[in-house]
C-alpha positions in Angstrom: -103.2 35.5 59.9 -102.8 32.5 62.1 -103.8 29.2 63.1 -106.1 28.3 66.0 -106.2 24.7 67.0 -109.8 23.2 67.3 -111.3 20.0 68.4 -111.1 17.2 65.6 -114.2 16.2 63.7 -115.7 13.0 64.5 -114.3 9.9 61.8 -118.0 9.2 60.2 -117.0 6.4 57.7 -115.5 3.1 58.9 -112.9 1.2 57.0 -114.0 -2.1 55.2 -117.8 -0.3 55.4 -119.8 0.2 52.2 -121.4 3.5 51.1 -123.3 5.2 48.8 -121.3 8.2 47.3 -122.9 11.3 45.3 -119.9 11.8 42.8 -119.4 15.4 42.1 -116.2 16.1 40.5 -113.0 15.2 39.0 -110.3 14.6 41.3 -106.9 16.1 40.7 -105.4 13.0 40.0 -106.3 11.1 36.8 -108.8 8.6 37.4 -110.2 9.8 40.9 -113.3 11.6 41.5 -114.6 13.7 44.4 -117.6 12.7 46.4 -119.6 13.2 49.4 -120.7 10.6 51.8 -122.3 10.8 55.2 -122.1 14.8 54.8 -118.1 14.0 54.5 -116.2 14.9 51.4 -114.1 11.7 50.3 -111.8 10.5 47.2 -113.3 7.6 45.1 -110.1 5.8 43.3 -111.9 5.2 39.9 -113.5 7.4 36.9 -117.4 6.6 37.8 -118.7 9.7 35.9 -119.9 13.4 37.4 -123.3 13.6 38.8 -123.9 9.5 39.6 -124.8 7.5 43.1 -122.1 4.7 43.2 -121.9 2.7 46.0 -117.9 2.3 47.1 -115.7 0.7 50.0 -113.6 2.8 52.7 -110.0 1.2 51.8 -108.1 4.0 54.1 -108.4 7.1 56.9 -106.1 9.0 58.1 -106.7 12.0 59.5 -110.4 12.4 58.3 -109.2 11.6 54.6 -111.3 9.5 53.2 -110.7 6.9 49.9 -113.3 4.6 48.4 -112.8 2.0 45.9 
């Protein structure tokens, strides 16, 4: 096995921006869930419930990680 470097992906979500987030799972820390947004997968900081729309703010990005509060 080995690694092949590849183009980045595009950043799709902007910091301080509001989105809409389709919460799909529990996170693997305590009180985050896992969402998708703008195709992206992201981290939303607070317990919101599996299978709800919340709308959430981009508080950090780096390197394509996404959290939402």
């Amino acid at each position: 096995m080995s690694l092949q470097k590849t183009k980045r992906l595009p950043e799709k979500l902007v910091k301080g921006e509001i989105y809409n987030i389709d919460v799909k799972e529990k996170g693997w820390l305590q009180g985050h869930m896992i969402g998708v947004a703008e195709n992206r997968a992201v981290t939303l900081l607070k317990d919101t419930g599996k299978g709800k729309i919340v709308k959430a703010k981009v508080v950090e990005n780096k390197n394509n990680i996404y959290l939402l509060k």
